[in-house]
N, CA and C atoms as an extended XYZ file, in Angstrom:
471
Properties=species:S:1:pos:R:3:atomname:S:1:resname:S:1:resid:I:1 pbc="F F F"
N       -95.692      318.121      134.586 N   UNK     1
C       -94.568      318.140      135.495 CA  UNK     1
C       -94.996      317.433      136.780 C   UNK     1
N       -94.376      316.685      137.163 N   UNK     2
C       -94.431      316.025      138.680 CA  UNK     2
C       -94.183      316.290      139.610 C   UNK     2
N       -95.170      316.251      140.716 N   UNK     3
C       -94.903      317.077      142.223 CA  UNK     3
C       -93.130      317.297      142.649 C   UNK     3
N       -92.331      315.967      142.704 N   UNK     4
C       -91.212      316.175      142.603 CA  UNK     4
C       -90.471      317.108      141.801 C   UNK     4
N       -90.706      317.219      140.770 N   UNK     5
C       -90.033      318.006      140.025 CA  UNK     5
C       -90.881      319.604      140.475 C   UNK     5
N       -91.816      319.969      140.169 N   UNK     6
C       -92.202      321.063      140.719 CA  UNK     6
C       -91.408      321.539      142.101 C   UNK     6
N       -90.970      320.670      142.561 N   UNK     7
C       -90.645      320.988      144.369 CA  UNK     7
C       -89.223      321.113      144.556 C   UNK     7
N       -88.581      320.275      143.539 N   UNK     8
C       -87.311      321.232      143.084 CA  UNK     8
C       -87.002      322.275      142.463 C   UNK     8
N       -88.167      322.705      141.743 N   UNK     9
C       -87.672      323.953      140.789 CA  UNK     9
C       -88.385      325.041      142.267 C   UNK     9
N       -89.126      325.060      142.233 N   UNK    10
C       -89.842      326.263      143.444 CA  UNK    10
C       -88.841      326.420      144.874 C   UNK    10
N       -88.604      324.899      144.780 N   UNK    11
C       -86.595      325.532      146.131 CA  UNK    11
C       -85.672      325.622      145.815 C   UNK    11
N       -85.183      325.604      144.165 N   UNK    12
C       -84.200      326.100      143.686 CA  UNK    12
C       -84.511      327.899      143.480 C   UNK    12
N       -85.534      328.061      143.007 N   UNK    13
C       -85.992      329.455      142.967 CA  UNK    13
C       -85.728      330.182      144.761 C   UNK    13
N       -86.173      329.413      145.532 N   UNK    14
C       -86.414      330.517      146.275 CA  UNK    14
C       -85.391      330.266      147.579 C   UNK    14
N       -84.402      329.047      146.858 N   UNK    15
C       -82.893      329.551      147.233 CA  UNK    15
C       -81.962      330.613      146.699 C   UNK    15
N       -81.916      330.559      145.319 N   UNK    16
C       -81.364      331.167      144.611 CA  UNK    16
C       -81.598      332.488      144.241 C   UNK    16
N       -83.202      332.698      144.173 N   UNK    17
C       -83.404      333.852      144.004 CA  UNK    17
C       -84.576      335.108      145.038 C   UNK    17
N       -84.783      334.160      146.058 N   UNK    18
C       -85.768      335.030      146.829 CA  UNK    18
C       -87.136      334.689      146.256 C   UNK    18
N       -87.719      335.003      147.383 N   UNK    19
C       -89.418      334.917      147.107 CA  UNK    19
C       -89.864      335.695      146.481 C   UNK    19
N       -89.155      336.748      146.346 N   UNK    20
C       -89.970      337.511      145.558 CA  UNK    20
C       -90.001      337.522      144.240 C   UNK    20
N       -88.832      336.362      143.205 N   UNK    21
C       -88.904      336.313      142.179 CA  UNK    21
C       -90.470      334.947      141.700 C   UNK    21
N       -90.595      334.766      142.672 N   UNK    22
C       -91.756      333.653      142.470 CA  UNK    22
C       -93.281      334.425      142.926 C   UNK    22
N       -93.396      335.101      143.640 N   UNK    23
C       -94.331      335.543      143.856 CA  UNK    23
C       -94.201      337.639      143.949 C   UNK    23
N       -94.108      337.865      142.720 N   UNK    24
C       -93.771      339.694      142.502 CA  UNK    24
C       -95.231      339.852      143.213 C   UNK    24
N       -94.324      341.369      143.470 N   UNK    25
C       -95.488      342.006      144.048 CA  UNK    25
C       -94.513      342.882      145.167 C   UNK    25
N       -95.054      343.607      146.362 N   UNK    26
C       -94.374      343.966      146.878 CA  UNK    26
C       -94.847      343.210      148.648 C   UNK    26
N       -93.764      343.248      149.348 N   UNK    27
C       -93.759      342.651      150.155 CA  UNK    27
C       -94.070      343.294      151.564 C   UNK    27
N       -95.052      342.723      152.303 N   UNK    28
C       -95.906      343.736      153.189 CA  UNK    28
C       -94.995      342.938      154.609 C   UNK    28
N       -94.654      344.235      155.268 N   UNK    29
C       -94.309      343.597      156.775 CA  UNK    29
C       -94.952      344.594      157.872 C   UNK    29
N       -95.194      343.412      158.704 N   UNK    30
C       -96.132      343.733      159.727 CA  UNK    30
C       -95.123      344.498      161.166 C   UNK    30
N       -95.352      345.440      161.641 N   UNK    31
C       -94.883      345.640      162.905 CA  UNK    31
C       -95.526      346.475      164.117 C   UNK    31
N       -94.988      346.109      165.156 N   UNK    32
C       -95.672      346.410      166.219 CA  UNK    32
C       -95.816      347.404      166.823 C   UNK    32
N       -96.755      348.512      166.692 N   UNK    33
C       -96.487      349.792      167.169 CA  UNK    33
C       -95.488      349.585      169.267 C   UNK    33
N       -96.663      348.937      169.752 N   UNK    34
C       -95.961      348.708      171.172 CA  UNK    34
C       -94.823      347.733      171.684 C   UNK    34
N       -94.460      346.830      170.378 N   UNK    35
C       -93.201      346.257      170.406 CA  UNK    35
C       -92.102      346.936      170.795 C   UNK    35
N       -91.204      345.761      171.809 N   UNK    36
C       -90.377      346.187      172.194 CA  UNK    36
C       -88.508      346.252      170.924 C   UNK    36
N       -88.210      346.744      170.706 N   UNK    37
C       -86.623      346.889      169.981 CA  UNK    37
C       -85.893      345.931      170.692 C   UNK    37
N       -84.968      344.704      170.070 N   UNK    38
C       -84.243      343.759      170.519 CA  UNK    38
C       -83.052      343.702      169.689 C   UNK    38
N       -81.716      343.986      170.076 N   UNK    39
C       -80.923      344.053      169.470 CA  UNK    39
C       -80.613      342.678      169.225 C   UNK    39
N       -80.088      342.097      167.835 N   UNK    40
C       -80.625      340.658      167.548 CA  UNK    40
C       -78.723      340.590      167.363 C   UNK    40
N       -78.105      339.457      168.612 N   UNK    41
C       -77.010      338.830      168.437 CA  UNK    41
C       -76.884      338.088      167.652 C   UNK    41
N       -75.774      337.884      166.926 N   UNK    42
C       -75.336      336.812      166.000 CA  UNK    42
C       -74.958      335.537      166.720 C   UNK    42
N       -75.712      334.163      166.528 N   UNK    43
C       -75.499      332.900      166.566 CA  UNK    43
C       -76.295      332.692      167.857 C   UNK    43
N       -76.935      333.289      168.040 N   UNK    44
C       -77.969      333.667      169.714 CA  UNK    44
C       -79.229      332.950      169.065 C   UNK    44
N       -79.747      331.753      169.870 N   UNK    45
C       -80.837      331.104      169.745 CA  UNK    45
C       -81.989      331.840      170.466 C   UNK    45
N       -82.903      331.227      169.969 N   UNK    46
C       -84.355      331.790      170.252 CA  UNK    46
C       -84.207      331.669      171.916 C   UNK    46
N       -83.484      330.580      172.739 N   UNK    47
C       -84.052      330.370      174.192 CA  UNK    47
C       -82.821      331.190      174.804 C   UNK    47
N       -81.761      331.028      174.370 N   UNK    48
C       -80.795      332.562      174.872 CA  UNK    48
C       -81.091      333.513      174.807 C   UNK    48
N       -81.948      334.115      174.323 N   UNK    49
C       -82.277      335.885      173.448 CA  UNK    49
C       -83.496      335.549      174.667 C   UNK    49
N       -84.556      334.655      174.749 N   UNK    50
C       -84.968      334.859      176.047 CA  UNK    50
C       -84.614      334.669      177.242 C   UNK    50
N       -83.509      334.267      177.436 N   UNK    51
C       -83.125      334.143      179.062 CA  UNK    51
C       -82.636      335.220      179.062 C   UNK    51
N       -81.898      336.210      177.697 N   UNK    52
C       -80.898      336.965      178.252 CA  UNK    52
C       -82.350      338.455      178.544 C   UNK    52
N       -83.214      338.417      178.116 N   UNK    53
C       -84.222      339.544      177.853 CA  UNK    53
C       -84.783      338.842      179.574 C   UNK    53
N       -84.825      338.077      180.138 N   UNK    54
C       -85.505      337.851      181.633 CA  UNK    54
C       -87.333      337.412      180.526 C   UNK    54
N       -86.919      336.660      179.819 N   UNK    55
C       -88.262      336.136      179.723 CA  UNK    55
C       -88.746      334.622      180.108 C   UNK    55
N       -90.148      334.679      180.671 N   UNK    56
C       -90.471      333.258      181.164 CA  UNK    56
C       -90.252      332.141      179.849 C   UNK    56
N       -90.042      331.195      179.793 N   UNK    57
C       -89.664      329.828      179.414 CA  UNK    57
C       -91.290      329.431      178.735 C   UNK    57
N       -91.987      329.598      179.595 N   UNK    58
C       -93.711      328.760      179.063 CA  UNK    58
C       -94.695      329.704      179.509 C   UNK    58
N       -94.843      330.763      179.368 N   UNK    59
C       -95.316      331.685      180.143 CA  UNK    59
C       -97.227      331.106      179.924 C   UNK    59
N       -97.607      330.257      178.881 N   UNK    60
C       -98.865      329.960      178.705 CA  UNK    60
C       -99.227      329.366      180.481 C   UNK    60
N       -98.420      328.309      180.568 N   UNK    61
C       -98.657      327.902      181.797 CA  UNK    61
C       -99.020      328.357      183.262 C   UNK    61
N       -98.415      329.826      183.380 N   UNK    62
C       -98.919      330.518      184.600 CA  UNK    62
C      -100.091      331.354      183.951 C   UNK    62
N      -100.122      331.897      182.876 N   UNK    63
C      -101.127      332.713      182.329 CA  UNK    63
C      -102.463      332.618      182.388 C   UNK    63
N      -102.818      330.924      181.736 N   UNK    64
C      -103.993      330.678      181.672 CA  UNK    64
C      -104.500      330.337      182.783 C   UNK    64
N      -105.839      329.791      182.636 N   UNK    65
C      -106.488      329.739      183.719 CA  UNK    65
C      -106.831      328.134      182.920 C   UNK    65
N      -106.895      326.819      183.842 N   UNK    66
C      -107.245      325.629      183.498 CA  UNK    66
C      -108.124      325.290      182.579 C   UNK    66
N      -109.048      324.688      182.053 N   UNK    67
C      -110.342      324.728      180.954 CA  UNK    67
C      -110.477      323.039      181.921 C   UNK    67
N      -112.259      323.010      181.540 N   UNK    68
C      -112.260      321.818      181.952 CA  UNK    68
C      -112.270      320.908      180.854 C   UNK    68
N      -112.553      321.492      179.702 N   UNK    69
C      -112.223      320.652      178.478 CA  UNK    69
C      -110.730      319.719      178.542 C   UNK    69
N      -109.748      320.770      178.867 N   UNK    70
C      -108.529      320.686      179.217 CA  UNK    70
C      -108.120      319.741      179.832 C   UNK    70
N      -108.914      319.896      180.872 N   UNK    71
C      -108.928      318.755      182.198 CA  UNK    71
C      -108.913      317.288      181.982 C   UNK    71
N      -110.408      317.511      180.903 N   UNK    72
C      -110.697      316.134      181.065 CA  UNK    72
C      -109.950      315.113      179.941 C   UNK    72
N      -109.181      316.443      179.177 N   UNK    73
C      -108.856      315.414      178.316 CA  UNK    73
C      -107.182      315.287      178.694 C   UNK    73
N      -106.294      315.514      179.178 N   UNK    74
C      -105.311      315.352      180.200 CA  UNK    74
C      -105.602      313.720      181.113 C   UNK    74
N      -106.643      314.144      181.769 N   UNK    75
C      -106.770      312.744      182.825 CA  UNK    75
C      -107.303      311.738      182.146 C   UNK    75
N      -108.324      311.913      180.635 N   UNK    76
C      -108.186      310.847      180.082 CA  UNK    76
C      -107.086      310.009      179.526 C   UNK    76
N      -106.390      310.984      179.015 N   UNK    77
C      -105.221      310.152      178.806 CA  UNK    77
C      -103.944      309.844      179.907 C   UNK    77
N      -104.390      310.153      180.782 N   UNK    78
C      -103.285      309.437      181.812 CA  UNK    78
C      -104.040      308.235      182.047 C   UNK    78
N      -105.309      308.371      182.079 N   UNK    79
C      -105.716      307.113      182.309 CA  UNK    79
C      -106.065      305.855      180.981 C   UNK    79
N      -105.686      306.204      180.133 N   UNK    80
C      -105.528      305.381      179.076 CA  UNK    80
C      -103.672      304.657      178.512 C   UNK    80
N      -103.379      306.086      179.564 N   UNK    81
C      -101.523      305.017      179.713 CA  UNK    81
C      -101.811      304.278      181.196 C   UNK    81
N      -102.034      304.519      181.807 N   UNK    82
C      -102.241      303.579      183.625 CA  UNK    82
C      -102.876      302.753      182.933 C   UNK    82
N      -104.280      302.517      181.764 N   UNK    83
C      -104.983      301.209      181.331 CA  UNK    83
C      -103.767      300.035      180.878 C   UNK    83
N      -103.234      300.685      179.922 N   UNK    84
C      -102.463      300.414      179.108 CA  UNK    84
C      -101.002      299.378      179.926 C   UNK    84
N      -100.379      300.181      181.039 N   UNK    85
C       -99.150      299.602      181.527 CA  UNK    85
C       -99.959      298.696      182.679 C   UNK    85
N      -101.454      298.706      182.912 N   UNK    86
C      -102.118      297.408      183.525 CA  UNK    86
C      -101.826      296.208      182.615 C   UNK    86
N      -102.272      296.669      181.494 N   UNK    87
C      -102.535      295.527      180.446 CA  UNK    87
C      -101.518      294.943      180.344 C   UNK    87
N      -100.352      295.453      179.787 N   UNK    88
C       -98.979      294.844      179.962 CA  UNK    88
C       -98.282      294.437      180.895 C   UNK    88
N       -98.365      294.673      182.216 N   UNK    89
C       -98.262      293.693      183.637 CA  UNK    89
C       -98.562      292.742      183.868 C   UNK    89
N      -100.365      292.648      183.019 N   UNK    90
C      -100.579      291.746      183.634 CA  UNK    90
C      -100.318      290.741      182.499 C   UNK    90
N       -99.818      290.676      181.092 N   UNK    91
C       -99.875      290.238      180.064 CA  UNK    91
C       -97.949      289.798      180.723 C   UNK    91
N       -97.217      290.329      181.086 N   UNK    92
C       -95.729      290.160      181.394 CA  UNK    92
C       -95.894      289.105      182.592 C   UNK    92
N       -97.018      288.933      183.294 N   UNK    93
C       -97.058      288.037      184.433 CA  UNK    93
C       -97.334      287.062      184.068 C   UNK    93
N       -98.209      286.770      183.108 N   UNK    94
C       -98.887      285.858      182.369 CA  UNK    94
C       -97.988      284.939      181.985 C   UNK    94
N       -97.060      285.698      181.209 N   UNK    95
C       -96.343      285.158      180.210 CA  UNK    95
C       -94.479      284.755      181.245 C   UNK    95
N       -94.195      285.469      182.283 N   UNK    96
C       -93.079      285.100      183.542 CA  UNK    96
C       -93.439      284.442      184.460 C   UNK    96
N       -94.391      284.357      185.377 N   UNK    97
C       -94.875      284.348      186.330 CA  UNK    97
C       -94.948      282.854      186.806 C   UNK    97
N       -94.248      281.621      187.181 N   UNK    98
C       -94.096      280.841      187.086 CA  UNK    98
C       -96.150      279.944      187.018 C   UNK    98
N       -97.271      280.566      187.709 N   UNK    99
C       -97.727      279.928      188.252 CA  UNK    99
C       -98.593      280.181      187.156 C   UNK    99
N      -100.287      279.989      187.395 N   UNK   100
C      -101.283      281.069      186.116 CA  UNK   100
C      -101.804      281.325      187.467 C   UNK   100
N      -102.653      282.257      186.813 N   UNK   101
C      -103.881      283.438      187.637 CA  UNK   101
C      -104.372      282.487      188.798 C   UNK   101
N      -105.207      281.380      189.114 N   UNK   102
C      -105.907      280.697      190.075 CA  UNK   102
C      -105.075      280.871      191.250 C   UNK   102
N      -103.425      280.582      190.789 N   UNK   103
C      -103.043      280.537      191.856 CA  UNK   103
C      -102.517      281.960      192.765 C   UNK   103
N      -102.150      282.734      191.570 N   UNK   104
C      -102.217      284.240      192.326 CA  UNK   104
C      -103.181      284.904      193.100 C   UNK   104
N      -104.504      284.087      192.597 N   UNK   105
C      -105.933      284.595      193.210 CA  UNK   105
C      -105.886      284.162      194.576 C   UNK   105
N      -105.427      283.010      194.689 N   UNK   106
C      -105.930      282.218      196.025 CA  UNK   106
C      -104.550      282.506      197.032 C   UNK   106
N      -103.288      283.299      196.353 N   UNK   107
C      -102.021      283.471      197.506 CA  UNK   107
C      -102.841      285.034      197.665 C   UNK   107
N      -103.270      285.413      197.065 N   UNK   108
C      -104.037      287.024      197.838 CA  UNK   108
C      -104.647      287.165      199.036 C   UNK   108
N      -106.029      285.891      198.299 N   UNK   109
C      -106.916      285.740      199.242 CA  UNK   109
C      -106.408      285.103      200.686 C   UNK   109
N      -105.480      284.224      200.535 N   UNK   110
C      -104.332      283.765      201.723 CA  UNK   110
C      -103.643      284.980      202.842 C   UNK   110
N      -103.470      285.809      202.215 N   UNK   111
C      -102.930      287.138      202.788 CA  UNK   111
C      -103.791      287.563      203.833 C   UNK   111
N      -105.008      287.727      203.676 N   UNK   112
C      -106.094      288.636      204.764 CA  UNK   112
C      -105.661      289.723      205.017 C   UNK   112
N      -105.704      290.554      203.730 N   UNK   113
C      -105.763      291.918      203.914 CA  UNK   113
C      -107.009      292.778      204.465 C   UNK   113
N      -106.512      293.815      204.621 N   UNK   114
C      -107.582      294.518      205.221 CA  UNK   114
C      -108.383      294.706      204.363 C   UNK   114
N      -110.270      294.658      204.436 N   UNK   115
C      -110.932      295.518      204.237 CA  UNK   115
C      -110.701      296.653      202.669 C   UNK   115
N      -110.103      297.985      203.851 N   UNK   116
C      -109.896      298.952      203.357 CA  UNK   116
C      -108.978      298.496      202.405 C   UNK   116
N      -107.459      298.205      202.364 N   UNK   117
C      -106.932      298.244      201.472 CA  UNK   117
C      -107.265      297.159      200.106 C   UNK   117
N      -108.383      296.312      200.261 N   UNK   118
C      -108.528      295.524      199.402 CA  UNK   118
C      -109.518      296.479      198.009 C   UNK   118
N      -110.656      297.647      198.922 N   UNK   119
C      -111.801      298.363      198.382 CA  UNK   119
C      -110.706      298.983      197.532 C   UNK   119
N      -109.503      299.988      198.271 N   UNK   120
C      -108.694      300.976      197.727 CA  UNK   120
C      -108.186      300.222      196.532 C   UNK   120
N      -107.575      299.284      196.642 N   UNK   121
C      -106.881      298.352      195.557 CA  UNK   121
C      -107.821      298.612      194.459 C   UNK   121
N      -108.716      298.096      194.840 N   UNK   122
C      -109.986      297.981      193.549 CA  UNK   122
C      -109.704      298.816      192.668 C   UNK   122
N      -110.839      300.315      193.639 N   UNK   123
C      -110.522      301.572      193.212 CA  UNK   123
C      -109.358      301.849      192.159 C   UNK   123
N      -108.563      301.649      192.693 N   UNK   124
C      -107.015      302.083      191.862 CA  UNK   124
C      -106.622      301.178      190.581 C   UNK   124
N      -107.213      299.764      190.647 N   UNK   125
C      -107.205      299.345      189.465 CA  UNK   125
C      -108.457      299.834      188.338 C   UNK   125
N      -109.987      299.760      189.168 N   UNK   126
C      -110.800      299.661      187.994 CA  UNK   126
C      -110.975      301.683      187.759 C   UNK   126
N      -110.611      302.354      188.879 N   UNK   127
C      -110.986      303.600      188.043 CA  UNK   127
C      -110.107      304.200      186.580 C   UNK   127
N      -109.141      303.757      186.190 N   UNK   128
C      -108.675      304.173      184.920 CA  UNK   128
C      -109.681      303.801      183.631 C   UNK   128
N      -110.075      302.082      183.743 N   UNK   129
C      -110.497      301.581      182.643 CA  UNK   129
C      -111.979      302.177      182.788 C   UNK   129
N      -112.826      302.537      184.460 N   UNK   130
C      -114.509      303.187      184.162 CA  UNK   130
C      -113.894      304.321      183.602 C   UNK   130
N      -113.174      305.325      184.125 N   UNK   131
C      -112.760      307.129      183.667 CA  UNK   131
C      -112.997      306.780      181.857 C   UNK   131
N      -112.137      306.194      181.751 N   UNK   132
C      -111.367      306.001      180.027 CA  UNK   132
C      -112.393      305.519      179.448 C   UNK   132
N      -113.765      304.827      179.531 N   UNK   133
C      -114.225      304.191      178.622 CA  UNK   133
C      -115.457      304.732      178.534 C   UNK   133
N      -115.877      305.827      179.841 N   UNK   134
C      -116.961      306.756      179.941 CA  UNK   134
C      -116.504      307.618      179.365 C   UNK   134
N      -115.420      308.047      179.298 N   UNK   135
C      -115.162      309.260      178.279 CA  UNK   135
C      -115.001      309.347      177.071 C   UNK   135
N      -114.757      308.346      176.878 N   UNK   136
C      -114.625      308.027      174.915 CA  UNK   136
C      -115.721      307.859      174.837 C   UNK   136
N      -116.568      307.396      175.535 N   UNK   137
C      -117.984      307.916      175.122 CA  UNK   137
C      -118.748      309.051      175.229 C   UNK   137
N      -118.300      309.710      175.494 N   UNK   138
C      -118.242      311.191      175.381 CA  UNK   138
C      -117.750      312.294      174.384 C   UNK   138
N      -116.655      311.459      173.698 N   UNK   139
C      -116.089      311.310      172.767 CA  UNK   139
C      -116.705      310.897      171.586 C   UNK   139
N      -117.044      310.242      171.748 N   UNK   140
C      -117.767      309.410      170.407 CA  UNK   140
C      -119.240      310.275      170.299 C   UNK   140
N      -119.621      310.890      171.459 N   UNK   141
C      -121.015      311.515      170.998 CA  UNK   141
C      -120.370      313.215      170.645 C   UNK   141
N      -119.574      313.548      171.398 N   UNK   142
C      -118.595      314.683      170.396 CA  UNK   142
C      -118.615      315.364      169.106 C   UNK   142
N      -117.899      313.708      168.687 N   UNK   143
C      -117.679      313.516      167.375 CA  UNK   143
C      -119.057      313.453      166.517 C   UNK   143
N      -120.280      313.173      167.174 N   UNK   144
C      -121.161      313.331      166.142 CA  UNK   144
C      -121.932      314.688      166.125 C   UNK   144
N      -121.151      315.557      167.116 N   UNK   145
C      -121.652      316.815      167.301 CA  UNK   145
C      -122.763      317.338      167.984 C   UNK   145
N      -123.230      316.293      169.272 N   UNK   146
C      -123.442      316.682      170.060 CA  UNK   146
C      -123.363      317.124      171.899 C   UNK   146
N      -123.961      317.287      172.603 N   UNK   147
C      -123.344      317.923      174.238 CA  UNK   147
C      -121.743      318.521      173.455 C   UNK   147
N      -122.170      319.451      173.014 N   UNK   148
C      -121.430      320.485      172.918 CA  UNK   148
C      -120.712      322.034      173.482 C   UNK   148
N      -122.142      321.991      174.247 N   UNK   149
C      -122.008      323.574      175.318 CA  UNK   149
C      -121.674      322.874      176.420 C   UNK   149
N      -120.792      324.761      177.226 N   UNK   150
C      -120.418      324.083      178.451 CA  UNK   150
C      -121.142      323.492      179.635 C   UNK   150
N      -122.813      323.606      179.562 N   UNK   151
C      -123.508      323.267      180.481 CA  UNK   151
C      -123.000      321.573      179.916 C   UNK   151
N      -123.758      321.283      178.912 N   UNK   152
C      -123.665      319.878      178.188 CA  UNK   152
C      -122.743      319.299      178.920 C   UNK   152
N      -120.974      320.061      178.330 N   UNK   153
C      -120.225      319.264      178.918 CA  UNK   153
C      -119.856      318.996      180.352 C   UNK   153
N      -119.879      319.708      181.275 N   UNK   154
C      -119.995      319.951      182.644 CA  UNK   154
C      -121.305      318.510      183.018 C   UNK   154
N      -122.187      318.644      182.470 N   UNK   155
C      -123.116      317.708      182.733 CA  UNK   155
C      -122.733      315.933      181.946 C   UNK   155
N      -122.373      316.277      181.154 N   UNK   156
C      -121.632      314.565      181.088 CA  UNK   156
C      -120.789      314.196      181.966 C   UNK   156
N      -119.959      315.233      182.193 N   UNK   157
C      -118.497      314.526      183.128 CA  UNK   157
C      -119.209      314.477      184.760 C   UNK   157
């Protein structure tokens, strides 16, 4: 018999006849001694039945406490979309931009910007692509299963 066909007969069964004609036995349900009783409305979705009970929406979010695992892998990937919509700017300029690069270089350098905002500029371009490419290497030694503890990881980043 073929997966297909198996996968119709096992959801015709357990439309038609309940799970329990496919798998006898008797059927164990779990409940909560300190659970609360919720009188369950008809056509009442899961996020109505909590607004109407005064329950938080994401409650993980105030609950936990940050992880730096967490952390780092969050800002890696913001900084692998900021890499990313660089790449394509500068690939959209390339390709619109009436002039090529030499000459964008030299109307910058024409400008005499400050100093500071030239360092900051930097900064703001090259820290996505150092963050992102030190960390996939971090990543990549991860993956072979090692700096594994939290000293380890604390000490790579």
């Amino acid at each position: 018999m073929s997966f297909n066909a198996l996968s119709r007969v096992l959801a015709k069964r357990l439309l038609f006849h309940g799970p329990r004609r496919i798998f006898p036995g008797p059927v164990l349900r779990r409940t909560c001694s300190g659970c609360q009783e919720v009188d369950q409305r008809p056509n009442e979705t899961h996020d109505e039945k909590n607004a109407r009970l005064g329950r938080p929406l994401s409650p993980h979010l105030s609950i936990y406490r940050p992880q730096y695992t967490s952390m780092f892998s969050i800002v890696h990937r913001v900084t692998g979309t900021v890499f990313g919509v660089y790449i394509m700017c500068f690939a959209a300029g390339a390709v619109f931009l009436p002039n090529d690069f030499e000459y964008w270089m030299n109307w910058l350098e024409n400008q005499h910007f400050h100093s500071a905002v030239i360092v900051s500029t930097r900064f703001v371009l090259a820290f996505p692509f150092i963050y992102h490419a030190c960390n996939g290497v971090r990543h990549l030694l991860w993956d072979t299963a090692h700096f594994l503890g939290l000293r380890e990881v604390l000490v790579l980043h």
